[in-house]
C-alpha positions, 0 to 999 in steps of 0.5 A: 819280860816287860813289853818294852825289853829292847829286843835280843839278837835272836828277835832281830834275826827272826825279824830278819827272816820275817821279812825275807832280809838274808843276813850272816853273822860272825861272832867275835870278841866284844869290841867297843871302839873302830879301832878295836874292831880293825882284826875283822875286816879280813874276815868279814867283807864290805863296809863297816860302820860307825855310829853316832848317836847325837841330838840337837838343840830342841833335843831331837835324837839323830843315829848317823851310820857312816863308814867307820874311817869317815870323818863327821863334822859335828859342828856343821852336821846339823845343816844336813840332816835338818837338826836345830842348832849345833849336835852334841853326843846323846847320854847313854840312858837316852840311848838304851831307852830309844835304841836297847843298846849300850854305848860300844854296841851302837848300830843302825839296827837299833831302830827295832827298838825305836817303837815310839819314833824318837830317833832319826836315821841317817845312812850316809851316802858313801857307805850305801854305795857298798853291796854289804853294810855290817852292823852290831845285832844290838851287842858288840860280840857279833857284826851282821852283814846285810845288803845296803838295800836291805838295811833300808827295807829293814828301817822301813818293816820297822817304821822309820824313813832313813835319810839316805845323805853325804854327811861325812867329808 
């Protein structure tokens, strides 16, 4: 397997497990929208998540994770989270280069294959407040569910510096 492969479920649990972040699993079918993910929320508890991938003018790549009913202003985001000039969607080939995941199966977790830094994490405000965040472990067949002060260790053991910040309105 090429050194830069984005890395498979198994690897990101043990990385888990490495560095001492419990985690559970719930597999499901694929889903590849919030609305199509609706059935779960009996089963599996806490906050879950949206994410949008997006880059602004210099192209300067963003991963906002927010609740999954929170509204974005996509023509003012850029103000708070320090971008240059209005946000636009980023392209899916961007998005397997920097994140080895594929547009439905977006997720905070994707920044175990960010090696290089390109990407900026964003949790917003809101959600952190939950005890667990559930996320996608790099596919759309499973959510993870984590401590919100877990998701922060794990971007930090992965070397980023997430911007915790109130994005959503």
């Amino acid at each position: 397997m090429p050194e830069n492969a984005p890395k498979t479920r198994e690897e990101l649990f043990a990385f888990l497990d490495g560095h001492g972040i419990a985690h559970k699993t719930v597999d499901h079918a694929p889903v590849f929208t919030v609305a199509e993910s609706v059935a779960l929320r009996d089963e599996i508890r806490g906050g879950h998540t949206k994410n949008l991938f997006i880059k602004d003018k210099k192209d300067r790549y963003f991963l906002l994770t927010v609740e999954e009913n929170a509204e974005v202003d996509l023509k003012q985001v850029h103000n708070l989270i320090g971008g240059s000039g209005r946000v636009s969607f980023g392209r899916a080939e961007k998005l397997m280069e920097y994140l080895g995941v594929i547009p439905g199966a977006v997720t905070a977790f994707g920044a175990i294959n960010d090696t290089a830094g390109n990407v900026t994490f964003v949790l917003d405000a809101d959600l952190m407040r939950e005890e667990i965040v559930n996320c996608h472990p790099l596919s759309n067949d499973a959510t993870t569910s984590i401590a919100s002060g877990d998701l922060i260790r794990f971007m930090e053991a992965t070397g980023h510096k997430p911007l915790v910040l109130k994005v959503t309105s």
